[in-house]
gemmi code that builds the backbone of each chain (N, CA, C; Angstrom):
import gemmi

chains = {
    "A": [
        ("UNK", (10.869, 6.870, -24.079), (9.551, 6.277, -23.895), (9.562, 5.374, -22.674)),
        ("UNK", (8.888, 5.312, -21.846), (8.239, 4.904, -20.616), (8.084, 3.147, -20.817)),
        ("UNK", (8.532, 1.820, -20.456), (8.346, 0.683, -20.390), (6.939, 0.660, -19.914)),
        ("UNK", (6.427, 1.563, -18.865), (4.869, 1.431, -18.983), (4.068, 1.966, -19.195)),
        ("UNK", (2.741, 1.016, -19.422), (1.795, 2.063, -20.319), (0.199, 1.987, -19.148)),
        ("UNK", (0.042, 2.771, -18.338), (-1.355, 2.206, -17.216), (-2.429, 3.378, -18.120)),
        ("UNK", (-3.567, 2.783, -18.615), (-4.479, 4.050, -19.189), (-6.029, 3.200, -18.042)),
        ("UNK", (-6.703, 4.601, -18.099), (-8.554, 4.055, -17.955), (-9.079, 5.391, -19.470)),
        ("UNK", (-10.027, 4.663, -20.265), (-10.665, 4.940, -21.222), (-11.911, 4.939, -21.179)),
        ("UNK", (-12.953, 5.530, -21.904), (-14.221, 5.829, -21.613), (-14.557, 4.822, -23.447)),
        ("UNK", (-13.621, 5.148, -23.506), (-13.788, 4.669, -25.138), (-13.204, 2.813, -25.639)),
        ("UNK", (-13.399, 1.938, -26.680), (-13.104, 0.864, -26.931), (-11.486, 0.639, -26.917)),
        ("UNK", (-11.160, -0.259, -26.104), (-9.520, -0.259, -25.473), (-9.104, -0.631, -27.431)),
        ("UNK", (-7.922, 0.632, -27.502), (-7.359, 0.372, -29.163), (-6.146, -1.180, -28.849)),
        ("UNK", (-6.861, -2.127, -29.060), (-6.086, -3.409, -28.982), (-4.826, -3.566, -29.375)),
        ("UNK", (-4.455, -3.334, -30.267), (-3.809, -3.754, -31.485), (-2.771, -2.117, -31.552)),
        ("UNK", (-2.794, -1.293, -30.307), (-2.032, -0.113, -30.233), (-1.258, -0.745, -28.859)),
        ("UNK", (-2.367, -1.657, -27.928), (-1.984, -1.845, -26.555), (-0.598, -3.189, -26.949)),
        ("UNK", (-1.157, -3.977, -28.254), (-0.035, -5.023, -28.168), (1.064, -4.364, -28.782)),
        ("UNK", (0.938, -3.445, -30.113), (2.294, -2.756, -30.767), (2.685, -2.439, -29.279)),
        ("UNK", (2.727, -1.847, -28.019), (3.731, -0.835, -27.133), (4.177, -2.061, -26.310)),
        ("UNK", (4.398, -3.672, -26.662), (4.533, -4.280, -26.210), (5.865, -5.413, -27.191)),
        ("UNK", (5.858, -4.893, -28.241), (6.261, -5.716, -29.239), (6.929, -5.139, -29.819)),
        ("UNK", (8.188, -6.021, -30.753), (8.766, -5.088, -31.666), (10.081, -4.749, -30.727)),
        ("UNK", (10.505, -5.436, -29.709), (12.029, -4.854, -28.767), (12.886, -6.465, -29.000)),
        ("UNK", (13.709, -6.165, -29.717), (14.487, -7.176, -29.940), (14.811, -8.389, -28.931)),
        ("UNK", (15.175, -7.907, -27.794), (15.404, -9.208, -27.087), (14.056, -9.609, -25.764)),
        ("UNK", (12.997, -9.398, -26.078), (11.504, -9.455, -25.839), (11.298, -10.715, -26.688)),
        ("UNK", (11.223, -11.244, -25.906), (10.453, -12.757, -27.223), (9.349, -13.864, -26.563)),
        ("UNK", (9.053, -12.811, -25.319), (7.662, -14.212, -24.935), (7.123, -12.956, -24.439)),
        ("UNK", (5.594, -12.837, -25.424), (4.580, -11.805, -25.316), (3.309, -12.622, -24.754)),
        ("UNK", (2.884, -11.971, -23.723), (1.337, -12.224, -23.591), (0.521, -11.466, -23.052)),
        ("UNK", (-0.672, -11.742, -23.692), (-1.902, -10.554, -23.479), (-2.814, -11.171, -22.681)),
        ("UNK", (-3.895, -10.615, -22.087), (-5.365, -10.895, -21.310), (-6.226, -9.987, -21.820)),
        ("UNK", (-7.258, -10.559, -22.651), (-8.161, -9.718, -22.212), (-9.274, -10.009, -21.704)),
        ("UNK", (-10.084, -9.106, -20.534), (-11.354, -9.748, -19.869), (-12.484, -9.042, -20.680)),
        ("UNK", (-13.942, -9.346, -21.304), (-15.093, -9.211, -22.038), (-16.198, -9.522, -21.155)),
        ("UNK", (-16.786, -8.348, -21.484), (-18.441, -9.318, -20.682), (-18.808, -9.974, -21.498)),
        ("UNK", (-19.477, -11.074, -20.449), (-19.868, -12.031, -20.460), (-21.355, -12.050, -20.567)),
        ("UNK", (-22.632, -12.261, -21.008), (-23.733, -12.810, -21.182), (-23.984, -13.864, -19.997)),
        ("UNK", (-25.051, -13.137, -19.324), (-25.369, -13.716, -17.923), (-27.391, -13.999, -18.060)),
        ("UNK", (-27.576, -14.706, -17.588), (-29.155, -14.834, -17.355), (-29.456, -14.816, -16.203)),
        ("UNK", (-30.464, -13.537, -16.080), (-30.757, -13.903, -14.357), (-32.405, -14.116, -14.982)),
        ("UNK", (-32.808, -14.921, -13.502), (-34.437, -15.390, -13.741), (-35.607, -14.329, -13.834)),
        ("UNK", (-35.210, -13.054, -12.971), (-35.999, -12.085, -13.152), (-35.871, -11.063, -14.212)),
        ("UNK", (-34.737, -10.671, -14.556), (-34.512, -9.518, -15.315), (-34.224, -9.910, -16.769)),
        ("UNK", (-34.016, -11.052, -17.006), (-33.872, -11.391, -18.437), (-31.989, -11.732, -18.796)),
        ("UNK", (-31.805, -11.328, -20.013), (-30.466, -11.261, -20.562), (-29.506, -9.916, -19.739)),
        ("UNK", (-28.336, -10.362, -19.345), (-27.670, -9.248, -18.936), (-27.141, -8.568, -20.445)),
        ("UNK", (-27.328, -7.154, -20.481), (-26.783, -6.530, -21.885), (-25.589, -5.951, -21.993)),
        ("UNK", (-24.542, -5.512, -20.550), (-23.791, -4.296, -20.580), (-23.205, -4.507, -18.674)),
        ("UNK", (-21.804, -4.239, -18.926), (-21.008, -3.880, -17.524), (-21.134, -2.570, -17.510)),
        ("UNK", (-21.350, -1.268, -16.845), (-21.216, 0.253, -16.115), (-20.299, 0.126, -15.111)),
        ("UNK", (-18.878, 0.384, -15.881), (-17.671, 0.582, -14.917), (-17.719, 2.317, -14.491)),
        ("UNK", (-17.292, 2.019, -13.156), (-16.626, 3.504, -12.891), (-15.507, 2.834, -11.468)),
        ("UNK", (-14.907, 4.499, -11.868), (-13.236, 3.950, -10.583), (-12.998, 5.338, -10.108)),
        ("UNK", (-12.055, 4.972, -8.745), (-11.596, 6.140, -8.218), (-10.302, 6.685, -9.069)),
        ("UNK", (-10.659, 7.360, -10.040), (-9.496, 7.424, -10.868), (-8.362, 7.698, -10.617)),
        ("UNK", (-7.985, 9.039, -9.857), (-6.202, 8.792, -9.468), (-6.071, 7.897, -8.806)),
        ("UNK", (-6.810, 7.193, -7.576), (-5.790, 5.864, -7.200), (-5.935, 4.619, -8.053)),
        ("UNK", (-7.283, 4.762, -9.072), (-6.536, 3.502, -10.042), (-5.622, 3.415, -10.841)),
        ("UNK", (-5.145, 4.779, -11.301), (-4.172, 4.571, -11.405), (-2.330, 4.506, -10.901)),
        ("UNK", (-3.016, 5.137, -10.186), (-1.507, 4.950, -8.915), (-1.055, 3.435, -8.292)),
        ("UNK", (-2.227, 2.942, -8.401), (-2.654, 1.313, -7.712), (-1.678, 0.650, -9.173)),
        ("UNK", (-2.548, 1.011, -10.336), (-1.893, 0.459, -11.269), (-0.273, 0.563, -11.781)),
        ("UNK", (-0.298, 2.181, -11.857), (1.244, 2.110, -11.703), (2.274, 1.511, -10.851)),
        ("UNK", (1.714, 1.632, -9.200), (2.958, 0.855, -8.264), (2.877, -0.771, -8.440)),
        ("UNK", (1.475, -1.199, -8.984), (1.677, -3.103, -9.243), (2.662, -3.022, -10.427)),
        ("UNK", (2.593, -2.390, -11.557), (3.391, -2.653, -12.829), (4.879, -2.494, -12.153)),
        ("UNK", (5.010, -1.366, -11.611), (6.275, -1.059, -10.983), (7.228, -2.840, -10.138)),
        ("UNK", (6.073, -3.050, -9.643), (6.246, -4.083, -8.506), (6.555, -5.564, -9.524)),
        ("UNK", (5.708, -5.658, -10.603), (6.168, -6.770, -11.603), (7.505, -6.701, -12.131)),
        ("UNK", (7.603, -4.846, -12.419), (9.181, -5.147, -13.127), (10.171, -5.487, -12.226)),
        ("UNK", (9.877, -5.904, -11.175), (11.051, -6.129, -9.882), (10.718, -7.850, -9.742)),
        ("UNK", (9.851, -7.969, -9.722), (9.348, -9.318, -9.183), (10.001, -10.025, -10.612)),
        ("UNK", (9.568, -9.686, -11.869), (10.223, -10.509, -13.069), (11.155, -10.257, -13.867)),
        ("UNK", (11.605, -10.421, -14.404), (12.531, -9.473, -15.682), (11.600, -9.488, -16.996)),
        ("UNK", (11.070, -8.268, -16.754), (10.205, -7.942, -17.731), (10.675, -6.395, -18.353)),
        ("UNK", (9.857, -5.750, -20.041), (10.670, -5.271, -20.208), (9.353, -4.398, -20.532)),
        ("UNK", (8.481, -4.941, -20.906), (7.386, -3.848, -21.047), (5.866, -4.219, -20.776)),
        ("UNK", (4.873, -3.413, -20.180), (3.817, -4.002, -19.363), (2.884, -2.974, -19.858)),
        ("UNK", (1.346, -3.375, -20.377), (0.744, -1.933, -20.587), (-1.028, -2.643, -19.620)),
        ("UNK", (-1.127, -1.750, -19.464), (-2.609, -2.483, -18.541), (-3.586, -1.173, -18.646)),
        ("UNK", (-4.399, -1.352, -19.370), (-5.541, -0.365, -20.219), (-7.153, -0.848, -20.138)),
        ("UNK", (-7.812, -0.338, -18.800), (-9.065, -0.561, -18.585), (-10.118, 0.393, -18.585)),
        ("UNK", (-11.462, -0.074, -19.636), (-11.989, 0.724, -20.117), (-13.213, 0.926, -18.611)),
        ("UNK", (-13.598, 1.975, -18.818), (-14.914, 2.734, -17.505), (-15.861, 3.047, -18.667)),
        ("UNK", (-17.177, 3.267, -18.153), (-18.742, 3.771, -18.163), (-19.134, 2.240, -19.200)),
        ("UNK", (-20.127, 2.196, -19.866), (-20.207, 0.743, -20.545), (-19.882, 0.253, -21.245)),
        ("UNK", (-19.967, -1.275, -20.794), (-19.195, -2.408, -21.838), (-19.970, -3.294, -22.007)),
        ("UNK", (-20.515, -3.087, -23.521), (-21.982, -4.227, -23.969), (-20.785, -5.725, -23.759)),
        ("UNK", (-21.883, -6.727, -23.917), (-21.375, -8.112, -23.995), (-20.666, -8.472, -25.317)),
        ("UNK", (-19.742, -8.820, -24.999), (-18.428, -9.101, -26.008), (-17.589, -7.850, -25.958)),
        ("UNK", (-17.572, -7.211, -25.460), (-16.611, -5.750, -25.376), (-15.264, -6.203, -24.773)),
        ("UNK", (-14.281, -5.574, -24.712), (-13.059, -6.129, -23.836), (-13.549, -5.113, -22.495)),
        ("UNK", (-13.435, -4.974, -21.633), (-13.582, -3.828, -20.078), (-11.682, -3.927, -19.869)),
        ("UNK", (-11.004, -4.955, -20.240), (-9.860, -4.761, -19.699), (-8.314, -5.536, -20.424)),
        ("UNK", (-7.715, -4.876, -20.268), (-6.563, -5.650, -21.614), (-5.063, -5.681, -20.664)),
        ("UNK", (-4.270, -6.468, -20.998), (-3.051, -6.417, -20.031), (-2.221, -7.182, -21.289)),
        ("UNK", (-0.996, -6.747, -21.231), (-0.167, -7.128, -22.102), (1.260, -7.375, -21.734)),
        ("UNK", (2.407, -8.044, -21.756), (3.405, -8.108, -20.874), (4.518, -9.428, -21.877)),
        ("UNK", (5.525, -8.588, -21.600), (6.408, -8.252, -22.825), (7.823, -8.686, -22.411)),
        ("UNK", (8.527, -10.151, -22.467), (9.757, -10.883, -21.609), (10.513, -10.922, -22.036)),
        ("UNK", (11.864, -11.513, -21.974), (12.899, -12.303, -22.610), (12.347, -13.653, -23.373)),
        ("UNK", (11.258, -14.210, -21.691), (10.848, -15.737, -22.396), (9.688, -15.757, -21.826)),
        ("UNK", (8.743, -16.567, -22.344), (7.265, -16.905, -21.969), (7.154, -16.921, -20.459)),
        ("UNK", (7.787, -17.854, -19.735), (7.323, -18.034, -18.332), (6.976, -16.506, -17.424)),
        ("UNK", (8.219, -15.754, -17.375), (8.235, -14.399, -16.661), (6.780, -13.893, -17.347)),
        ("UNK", (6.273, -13.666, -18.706), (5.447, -13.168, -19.011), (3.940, -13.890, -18.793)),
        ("UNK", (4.153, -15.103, -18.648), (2.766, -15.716, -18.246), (2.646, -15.359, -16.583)),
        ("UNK", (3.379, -15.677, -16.197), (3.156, -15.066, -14.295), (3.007, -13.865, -14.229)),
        ("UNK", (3.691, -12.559, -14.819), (3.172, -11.781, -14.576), (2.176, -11.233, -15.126)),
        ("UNK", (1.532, -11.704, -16.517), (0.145, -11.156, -16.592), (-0.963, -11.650, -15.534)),
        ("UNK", (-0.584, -13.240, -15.664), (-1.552, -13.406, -14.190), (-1.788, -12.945, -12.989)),
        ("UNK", (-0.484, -12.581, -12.253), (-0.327, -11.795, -11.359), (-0.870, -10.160, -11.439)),
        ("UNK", (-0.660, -9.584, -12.437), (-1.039, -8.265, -12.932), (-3.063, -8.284, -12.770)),
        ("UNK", (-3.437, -9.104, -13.430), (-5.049, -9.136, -13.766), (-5.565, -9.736, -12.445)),
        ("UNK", (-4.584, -10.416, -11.616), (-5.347, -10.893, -9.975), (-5.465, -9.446, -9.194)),
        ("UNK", (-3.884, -9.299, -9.629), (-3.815, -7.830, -8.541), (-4.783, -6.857, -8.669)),
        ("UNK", (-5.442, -6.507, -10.174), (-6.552, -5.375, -10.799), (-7.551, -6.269, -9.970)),
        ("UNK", (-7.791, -7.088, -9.954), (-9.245, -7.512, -9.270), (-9.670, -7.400, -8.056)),
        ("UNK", (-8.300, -7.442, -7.090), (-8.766, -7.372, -5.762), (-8.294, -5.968, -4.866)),
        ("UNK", (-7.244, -5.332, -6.144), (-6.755, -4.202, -5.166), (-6.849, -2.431, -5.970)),
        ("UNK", (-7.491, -2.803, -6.990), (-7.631, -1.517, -7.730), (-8.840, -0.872, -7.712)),
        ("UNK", (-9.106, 0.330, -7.143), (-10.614, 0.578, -7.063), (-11.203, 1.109, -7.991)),
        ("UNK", (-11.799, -0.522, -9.031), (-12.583, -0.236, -9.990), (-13.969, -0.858, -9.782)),
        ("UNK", (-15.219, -0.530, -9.825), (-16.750, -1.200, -9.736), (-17.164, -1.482, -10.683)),
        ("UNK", (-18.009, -2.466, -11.084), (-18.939, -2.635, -12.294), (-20.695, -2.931, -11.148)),
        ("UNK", (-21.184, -2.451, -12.405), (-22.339, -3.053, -12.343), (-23.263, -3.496, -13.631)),
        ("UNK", (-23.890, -5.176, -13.058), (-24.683, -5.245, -14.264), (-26.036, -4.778, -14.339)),
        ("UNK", (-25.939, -4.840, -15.231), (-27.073, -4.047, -16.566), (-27.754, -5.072, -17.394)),
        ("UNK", (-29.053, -5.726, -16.749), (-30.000, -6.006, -17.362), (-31.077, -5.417, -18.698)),
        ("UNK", (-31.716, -6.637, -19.619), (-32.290, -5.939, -20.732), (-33.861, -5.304, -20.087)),
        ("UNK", (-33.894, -5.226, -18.519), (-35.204, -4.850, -18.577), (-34.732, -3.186, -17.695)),
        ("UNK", (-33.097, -3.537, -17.596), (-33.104, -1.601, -17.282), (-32.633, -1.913, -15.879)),
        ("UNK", (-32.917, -3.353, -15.059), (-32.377, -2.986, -13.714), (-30.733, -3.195, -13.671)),
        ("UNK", (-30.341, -2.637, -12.834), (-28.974, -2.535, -12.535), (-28.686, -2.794, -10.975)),
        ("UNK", (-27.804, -3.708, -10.840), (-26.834, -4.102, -9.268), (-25.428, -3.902, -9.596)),
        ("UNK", (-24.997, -3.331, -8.868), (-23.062, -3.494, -8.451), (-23.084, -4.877, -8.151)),
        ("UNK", (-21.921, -5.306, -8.947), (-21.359, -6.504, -8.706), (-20.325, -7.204, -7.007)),
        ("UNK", (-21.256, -7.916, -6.731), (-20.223, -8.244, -5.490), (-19.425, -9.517, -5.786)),
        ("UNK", (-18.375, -9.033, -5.411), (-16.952, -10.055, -5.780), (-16.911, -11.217, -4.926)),
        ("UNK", (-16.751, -12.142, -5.444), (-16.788, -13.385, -4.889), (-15.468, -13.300, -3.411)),
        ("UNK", (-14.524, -13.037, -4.305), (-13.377, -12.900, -2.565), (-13.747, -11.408, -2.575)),
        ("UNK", (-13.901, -11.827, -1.335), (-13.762, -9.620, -0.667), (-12.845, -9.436, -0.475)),
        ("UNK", (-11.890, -9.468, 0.023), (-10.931, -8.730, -0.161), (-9.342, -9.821, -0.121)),
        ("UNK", (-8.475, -9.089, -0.614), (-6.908, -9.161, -0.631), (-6.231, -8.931, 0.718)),
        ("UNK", (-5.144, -9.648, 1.842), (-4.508, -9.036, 2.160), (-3.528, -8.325, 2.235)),
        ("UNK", (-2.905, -8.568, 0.611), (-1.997, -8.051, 0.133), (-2.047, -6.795, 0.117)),
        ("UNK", (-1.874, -5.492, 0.524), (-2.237, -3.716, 0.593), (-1.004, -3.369, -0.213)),
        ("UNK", (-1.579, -2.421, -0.971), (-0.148, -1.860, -1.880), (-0.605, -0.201, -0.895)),
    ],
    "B": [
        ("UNK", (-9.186, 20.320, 16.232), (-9.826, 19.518, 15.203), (-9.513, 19.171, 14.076)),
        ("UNK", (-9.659, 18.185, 13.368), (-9.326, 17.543, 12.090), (-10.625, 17.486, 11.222)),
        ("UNK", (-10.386, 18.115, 10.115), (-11.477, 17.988, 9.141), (-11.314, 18.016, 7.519)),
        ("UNK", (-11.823, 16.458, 7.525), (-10.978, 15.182, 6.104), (-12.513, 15.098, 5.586)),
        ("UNK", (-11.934, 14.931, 4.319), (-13.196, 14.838, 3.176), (-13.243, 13.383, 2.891)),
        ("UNK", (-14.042, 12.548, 2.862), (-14.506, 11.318, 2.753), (-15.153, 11.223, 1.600)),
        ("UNK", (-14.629, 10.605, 0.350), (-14.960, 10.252, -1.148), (-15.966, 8.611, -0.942)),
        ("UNK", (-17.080, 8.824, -1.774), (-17.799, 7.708, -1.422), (-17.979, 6.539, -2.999)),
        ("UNK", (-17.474, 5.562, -3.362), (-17.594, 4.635, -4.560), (-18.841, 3.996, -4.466)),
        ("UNK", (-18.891, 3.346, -5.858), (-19.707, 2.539, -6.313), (-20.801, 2.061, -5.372)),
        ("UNK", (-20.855, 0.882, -4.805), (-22.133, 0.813, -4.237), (-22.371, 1.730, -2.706)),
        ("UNK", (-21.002, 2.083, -2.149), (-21.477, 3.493, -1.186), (-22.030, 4.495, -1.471)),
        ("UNK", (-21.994, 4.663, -2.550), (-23.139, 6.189, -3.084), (-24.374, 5.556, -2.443)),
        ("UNK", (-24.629, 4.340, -3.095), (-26.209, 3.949, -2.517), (-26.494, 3.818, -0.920)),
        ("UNK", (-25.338, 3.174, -0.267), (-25.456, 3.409, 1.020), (-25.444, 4.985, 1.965)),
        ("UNK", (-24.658, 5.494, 1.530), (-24.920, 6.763, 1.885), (-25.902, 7.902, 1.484)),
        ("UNK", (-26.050, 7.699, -0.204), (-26.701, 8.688, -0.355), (-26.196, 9.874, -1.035)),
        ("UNK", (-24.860, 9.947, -1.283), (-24.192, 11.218, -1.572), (-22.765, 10.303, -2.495)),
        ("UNK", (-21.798, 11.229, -2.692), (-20.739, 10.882, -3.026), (-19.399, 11.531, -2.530)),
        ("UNK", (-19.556, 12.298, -1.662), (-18.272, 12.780, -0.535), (-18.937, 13.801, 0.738)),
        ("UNK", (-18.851, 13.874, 1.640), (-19.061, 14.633, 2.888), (-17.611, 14.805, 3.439)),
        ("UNK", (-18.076, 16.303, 4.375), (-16.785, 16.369, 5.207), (-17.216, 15.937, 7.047)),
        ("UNK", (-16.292, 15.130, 7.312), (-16.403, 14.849, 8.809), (-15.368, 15.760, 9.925)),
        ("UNK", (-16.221, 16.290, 10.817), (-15.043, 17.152, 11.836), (-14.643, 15.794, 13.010)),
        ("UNK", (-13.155, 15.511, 13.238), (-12.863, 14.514, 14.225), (-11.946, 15.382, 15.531)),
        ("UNK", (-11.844, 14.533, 16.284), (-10.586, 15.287, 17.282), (-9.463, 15.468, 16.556)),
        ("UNK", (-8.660, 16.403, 17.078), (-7.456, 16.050, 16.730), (-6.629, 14.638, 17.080)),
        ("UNK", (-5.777, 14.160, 16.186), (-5.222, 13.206, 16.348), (-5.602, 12.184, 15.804)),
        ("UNK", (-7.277, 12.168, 15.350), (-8.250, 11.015, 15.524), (-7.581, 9.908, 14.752)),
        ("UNK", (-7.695, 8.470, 14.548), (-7.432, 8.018, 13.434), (-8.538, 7.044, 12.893)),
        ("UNK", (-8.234, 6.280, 11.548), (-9.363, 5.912, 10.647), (-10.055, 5.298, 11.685)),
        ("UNK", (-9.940, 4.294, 12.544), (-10.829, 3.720, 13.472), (-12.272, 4.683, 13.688)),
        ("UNK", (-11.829, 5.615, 14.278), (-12.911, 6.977, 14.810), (-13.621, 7.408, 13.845)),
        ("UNK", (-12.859, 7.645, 12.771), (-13.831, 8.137, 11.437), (-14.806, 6.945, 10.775)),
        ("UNK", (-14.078, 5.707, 10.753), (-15.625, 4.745, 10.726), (-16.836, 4.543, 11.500)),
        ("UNK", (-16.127, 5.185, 12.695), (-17.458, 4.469, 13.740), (-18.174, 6.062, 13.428)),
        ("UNK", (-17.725, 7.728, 13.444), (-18.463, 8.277, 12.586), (-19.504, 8.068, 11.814)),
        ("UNK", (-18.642, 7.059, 11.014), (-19.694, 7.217, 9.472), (-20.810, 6.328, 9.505)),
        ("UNK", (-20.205, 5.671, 10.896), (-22.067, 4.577, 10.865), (-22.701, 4.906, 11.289)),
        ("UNK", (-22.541, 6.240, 12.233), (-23.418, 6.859, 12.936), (-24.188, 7.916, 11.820)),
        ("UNK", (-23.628, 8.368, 11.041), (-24.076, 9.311, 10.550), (-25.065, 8.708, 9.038)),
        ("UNK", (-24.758, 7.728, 8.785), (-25.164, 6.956, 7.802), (-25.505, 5.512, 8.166)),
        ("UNK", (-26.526, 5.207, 8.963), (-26.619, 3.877, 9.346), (-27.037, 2.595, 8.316)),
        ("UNK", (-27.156, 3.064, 7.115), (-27.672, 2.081, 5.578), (-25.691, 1.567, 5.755)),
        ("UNK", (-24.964, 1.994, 6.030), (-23.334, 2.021, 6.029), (-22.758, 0.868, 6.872)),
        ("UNK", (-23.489, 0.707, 7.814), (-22.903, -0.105, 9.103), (-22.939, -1.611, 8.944)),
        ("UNK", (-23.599, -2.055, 8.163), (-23.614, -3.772, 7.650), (-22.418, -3.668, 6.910)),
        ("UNK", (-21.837, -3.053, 6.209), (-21.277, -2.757, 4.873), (-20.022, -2.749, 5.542)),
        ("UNK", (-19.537, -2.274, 6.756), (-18.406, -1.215, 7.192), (-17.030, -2.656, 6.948)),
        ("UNK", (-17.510, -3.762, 7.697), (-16.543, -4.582, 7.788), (-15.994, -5.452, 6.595)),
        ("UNK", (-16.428, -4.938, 5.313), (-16.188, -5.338, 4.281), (-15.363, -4.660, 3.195)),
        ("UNK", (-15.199, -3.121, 4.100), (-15.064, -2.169, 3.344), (-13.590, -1.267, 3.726)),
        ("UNK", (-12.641, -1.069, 2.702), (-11.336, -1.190, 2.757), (-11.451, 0.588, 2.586)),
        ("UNK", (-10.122, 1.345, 3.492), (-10.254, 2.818, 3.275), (-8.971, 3.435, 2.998)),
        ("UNK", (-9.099, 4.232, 1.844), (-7.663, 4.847, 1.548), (-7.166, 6.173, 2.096)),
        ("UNK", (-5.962, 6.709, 2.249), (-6.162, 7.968, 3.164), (-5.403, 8.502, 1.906)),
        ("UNK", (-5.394, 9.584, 1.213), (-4.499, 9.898, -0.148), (-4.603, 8.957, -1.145)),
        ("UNK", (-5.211, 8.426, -1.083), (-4.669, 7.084, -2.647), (-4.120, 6.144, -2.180)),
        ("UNK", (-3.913, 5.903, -1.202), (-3.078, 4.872, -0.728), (-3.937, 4.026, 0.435)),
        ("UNK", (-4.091, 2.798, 0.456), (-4.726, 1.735, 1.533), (-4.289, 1.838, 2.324)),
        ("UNK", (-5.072, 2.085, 3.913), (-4.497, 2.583, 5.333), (-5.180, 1.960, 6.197)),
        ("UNK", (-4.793, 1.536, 7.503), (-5.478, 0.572, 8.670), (-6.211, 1.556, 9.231)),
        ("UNK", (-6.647, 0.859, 10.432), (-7.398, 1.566, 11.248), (-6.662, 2.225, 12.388)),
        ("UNK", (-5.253, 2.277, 12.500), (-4.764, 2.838, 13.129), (-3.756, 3.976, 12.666)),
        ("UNK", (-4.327, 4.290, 11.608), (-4.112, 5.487, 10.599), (-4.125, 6.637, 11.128)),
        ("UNK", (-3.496, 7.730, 11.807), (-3.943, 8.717, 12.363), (-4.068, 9.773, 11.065)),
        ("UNK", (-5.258, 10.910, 11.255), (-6.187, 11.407, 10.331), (-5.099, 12.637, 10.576)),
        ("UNK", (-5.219, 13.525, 9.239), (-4.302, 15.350, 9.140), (-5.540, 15.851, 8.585)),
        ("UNK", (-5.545, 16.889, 9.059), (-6.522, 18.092, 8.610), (-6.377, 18.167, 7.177)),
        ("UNK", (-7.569, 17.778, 5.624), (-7.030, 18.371, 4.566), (-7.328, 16.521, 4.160)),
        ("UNK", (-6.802, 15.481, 4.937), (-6.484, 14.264, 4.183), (-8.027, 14.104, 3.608)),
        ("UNK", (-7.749, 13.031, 2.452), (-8.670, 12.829, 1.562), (-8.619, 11.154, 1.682)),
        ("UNK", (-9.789, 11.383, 2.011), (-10.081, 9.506, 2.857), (-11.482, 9.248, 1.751)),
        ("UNK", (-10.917, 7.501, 1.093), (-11.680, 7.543, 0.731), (-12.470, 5.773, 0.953)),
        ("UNK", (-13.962, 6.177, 1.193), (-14.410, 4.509, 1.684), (-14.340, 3.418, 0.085)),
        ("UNK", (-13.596, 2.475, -0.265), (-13.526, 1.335, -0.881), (-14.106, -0.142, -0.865)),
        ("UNK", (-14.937, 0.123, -1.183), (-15.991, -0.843, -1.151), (-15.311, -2.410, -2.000)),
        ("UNK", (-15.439, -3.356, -1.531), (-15.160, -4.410, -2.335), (-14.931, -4.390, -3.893)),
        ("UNK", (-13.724, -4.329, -4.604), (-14.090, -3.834, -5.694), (-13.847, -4.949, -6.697)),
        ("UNK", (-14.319, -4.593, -8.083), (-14.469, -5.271, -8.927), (-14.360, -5.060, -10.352)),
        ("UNK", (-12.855, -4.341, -10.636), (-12.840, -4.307, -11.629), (-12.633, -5.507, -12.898)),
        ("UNK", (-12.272, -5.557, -13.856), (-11.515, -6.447, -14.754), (-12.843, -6.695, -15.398)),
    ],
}
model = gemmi.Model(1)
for chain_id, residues in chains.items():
    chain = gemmi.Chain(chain_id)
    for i, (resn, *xyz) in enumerate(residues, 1):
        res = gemmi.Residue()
        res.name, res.seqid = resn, gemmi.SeqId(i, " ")
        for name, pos in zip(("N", "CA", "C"), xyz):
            atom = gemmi.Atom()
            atom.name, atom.element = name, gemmi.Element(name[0])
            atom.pos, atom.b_iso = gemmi.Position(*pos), 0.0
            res.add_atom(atom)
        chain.add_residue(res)
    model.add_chain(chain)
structure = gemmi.Structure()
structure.add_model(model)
structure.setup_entities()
């Protein structure tokens, strides 16, 4: 079995499958997870935001994803990493994205989930757009544009 | 001649209009040439261009990328997953 696990899903990320492939290895003893949820937004014209509409360039998100996981197990001593982000919509309170990361001891695993969920944000080509309750929809523009970090 | 298929994301569909075209370049050309292309050919594109990151195979490539007949270039728009 593979130390990593990179999925994109159309369907509700199975949580609680993403932390079992993370857990359960004897000398693993500082686990940590992320997960990101939409959020409930108000804009003045359109009302309540209801829903994120992800879509991605799928083989390089996941290639993107595989060579960062790759790049953590070098950067930390880590032993297992699963990073499982869901595409098409994600009502408010949904997870859109889950990361899980699996150490000897807490520290290695808190840096690299952080590191893992920065890297998905600025270098993986995934889009959302929100989805207002009156039907309009914008792509989201990201506060930093871009990374110079290039994988 | 070189002739690369250009994959178009998320908010470039709206700028362009489509979601992949093929561009004919010189031989040799590299990504530099194929942007200034695509603003010509799509001018809703050209505000957008300097914001906008391009992969040649799956992989993030400069502008001094030289282009192969066949490569699969694709424009990356600021993205935003998570």
């Amino acid at each position: 079995m593979s130390d990593i696990w990179i999925d994109l899903l159309a369907d509700v990320i199975p949580a609680s499958q993403v932390r079992d492939f993370v857990m359960g290895i004897p000398d693993l003893g500082g686990i940590v997870s992320f997960e990101g949820a939409t959020r409930v937004e108000a804009d003045g014209q359109h009302g309540r935001l209801v829903r994120l509409d992800y879509e991605a360039y799928e083989s390089m998100a996941r290639r993107q994803l595989e060579r960062m996981a790759a790049e953590a197990m070098g950067r930390w001593r880590l032993g297992r990493i699963a990073v499982v982000h869901r595409l098409g919509p994600v009502p408010v309170t949904e997870t859109s994205v889950m990361i899980a990361v699996a150490a000897p001891h807490r520290v290695e695993s808190f840096e690299a989930c952080r590191w893992l969920i920065d890297g998905l944000k600025s270098n993986v080509p995934i889009w959302k757009m929100d989805v207002f309750e009156d039907g309009f929809a914008r792509w989201v523009e990201p506060a930093s544009l871009r990374n110079t970090d290039l994988y | 001649m070189t002739r690369v298929t250009v994959l178009f994301f998320g908010p470039a569909k709206d700028w362009t209009g489509c979601d992949s075209t093929s561009v004919d370049l010189a031989a040799e050309a590299d990504l530099g040439s194929l942007q200034r292309a695509l603003g010509r050919r799509y001018p809703a594109l050209r505000p957008a261009l300097p914001t906008v990151r391009f992969a040649v195979n799956e992989t993030f490539a400069d502008a001094d990328r030289t282009l192969h007949s066949a490569d699969v270039i694709a424009l990356i728009p600021p993205v935003s997953g998570g």
